[in-house]
C-alpha positions in Angstrom: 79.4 9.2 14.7 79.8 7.3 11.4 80.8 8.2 8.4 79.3 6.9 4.9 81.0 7.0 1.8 77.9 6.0 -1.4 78.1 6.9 -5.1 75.4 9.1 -6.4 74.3 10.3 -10.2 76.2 13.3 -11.2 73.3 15.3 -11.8 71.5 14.5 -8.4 74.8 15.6 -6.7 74.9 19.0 -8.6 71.0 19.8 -7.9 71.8 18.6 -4.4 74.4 21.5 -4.0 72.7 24.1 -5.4 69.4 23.5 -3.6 71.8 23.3 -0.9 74.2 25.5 -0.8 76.0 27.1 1.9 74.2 24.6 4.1 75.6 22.3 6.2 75.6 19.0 4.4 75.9 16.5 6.8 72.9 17.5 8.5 70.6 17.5 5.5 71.9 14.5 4.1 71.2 13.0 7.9 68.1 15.0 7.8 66.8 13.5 4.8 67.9 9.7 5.8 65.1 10.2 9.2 62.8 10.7 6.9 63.3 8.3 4.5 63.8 5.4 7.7 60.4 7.4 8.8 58.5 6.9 5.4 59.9 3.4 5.2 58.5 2.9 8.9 54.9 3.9 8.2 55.1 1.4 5.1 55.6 -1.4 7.0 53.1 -0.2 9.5 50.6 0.5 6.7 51.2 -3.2 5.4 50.5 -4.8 8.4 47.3 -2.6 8.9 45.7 -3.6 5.6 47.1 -7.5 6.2 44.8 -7.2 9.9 41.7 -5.5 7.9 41.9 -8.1 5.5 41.9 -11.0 8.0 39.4 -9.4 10.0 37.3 -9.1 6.5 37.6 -12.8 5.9 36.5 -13.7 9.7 33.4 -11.8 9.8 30.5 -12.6 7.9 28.9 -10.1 5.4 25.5 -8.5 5.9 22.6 -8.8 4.0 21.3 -5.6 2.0 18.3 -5.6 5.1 20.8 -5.6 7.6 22.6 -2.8 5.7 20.0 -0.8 5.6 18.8 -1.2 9.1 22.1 -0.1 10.4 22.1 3.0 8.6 18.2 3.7 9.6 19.7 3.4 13.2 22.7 5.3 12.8 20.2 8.3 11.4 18.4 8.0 14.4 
């Protein structure tokens, strides 16, 4: 197991230790790093998505307002 030693604001560390309190540190503070790799994760993933639907936009050709229209006829259907 590692240990990590990081300064944090006064103020965070005393709302930390009351929200927190009688609670086992370590495990929140690992707790609350997953989830912050997790969030960080999906970003990425969420990036590339959009970057793919953008490219995708860009290679396929737009429809005219007739073809539009005729699609949603048919999808009424």
């Amino acid at each position: 197991m590692a240990v990590v030693n990081f300064s944090i604001p006064d103020d965070v560390k005393k709302a930390f230790d009351r929200a927190f309190k009688g609670q086992n540190r370590s495990a929140i503070v690992t707790a609350l790093m997953r989830s912050a790799i997790q969030h960080a994760e999906a970003q990425v993933d969420q990036r590339e998505v959009f970057a793919e639907i953008r490219r995708l936009a860009r290679e396929i050709p737009p429809l005219s307002d007739d073809e539009i229209r005729e699609a949603r006829e048919e999808l009424r259907k």
